[in-house]
N, C-alpha and C positions, 0 to 999 in steps of 0.2 A: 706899738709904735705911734708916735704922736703926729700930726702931720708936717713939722721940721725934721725928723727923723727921715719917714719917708719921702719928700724932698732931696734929703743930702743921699740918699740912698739912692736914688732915679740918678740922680747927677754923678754919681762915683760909676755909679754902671755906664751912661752915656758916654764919659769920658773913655773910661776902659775900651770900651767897644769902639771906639775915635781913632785911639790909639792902639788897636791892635787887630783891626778888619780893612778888609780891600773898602775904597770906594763903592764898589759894588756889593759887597756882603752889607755893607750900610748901609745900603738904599733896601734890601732883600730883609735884612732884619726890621727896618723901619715900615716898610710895606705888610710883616705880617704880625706886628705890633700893633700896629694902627688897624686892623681888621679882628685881629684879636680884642679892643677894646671897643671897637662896633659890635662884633658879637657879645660879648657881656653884657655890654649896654640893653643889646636889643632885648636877651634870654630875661636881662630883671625886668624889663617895662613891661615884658609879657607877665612874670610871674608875678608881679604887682597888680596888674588888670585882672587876671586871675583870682587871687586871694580877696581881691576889691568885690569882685563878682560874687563870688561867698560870702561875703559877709554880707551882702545886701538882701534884706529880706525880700521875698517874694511877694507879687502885689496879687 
């Protein structure tokens, strides 16, 4: 998927989920969307610092 692809794709699910969840399942989904995309975030910056720390020769 190209990133217009995944774009129209976030916005068709947004919408769907708009129109078809309570005000409060909206807020409950978007509270653990948004924590779900902190944790990703955080797991690669780790596994990035990581890999970095391997590859760096020993002094």
């Amino acid at each position: 998927m190209n990133g217009c692809e995944i774009s129209a794709s976030v916005t068709a699910l947004a919408n769907f989920i708009a129109c078809n969840f309570s005000s409060e399942q909206i807020e409950m989904l978007a509270a653990i969307f948004n924590q779900l995309g902190d944790t990703l975030i955080t797991i690669n910056v780790r596994q990035s610092l990581c890999e970095k720390k391997k590859e760096k020769p020993s002094a």
